[in-house]
N, C-alpha and C positions, 0 to 999 in steps of 0.2 A: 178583596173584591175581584181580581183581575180571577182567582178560580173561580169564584162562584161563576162569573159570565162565560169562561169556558165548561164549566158543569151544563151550566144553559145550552150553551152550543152544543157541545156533543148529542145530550137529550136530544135536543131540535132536529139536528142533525140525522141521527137513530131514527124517531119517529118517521122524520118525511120520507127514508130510504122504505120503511115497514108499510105506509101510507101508499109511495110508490106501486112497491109489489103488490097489497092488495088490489091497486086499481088495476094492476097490469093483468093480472089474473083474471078480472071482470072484465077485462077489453077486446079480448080473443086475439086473433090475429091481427096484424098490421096490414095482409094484404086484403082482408075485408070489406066491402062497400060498406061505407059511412066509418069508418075508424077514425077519420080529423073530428065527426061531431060528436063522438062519443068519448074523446080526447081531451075535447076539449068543458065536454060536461060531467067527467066523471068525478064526483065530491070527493074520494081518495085521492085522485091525482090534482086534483085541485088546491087540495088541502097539504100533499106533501110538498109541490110548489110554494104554497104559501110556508110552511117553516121550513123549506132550505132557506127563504128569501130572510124570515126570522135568525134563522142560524147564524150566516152571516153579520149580521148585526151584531150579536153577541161574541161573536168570534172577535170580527175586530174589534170591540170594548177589552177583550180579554187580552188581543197585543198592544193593546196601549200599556198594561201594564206587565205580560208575563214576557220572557226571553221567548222569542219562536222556537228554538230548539229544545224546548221544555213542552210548549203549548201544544205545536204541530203533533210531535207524539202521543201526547193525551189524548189530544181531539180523534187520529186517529186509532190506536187501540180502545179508548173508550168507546167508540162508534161500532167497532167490531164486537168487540166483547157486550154489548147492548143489542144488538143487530143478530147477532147468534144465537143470544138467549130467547130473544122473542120469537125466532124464524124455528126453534126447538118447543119452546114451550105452546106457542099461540098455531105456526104456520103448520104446525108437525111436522116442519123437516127434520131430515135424520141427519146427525151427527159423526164420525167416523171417529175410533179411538186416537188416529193419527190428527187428526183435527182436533179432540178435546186437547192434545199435547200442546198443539200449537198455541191454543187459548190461552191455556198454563201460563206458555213464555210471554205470551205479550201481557198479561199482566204483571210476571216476572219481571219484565224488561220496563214496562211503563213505569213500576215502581222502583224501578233504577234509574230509569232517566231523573224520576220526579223527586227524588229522595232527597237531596243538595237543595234542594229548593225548599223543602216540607220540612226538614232539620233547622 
């Protein structure tokens, strides 16, 4: 169980970050007239608020039962590795071959941390 709820999390986690940037994208500038009410009404940014607040939740359900030093890394390579793909596939950002490398190792690495645990 204590994966499934951090599989949740990270998901959550990923999405509100992707939620975030679209709205950031739609908000222009910060030094803008009217930027607090369109900040504060924009449904992307509202909506990635609302699952960081869900993420959490999940998160902790998932240190009730995983080691932090198992969890932590998950949460964060899987967030990155979810967060990349979508800012490639969905945002059209570009990707650099020195950065797909990097992606390689933290899946590398995430399944080394996790391995002890998943045996």
């Amino acid at each position: 169980m204590g994966y499934l709820f951090l599989v949740l999390a990270l998901t959550l986690n990923a999405a509100a970050n992707i939620l975030l940037k679209i709205g950031a994208m739609r908000l222009g500038g910060l030094e803008e007239p009217g930027v607090l009410a369109r900040l504060v009404s924009d449904y992307y940014l509202l909506a990635g608020l609302l699952l960081f607040a869900l993420n959490v939740v999940f998160y902790v359900a998932a240190l009730t039962r995983l080691n932090l030093s198992v969890a932590y890394p998950i949460m964060v390579a899987g967030g990155i590795i979810i967060v990349v793909s979508v800012s490639v596939l969905i945002l059209r950002e570009a990707v650099t071959p020195l950065q797909t490398l990097g992606l390689a190792l933290l899946v590398l690495g995430t399944a080394l941390v996790g391995h002890r645990t998943f045996a």
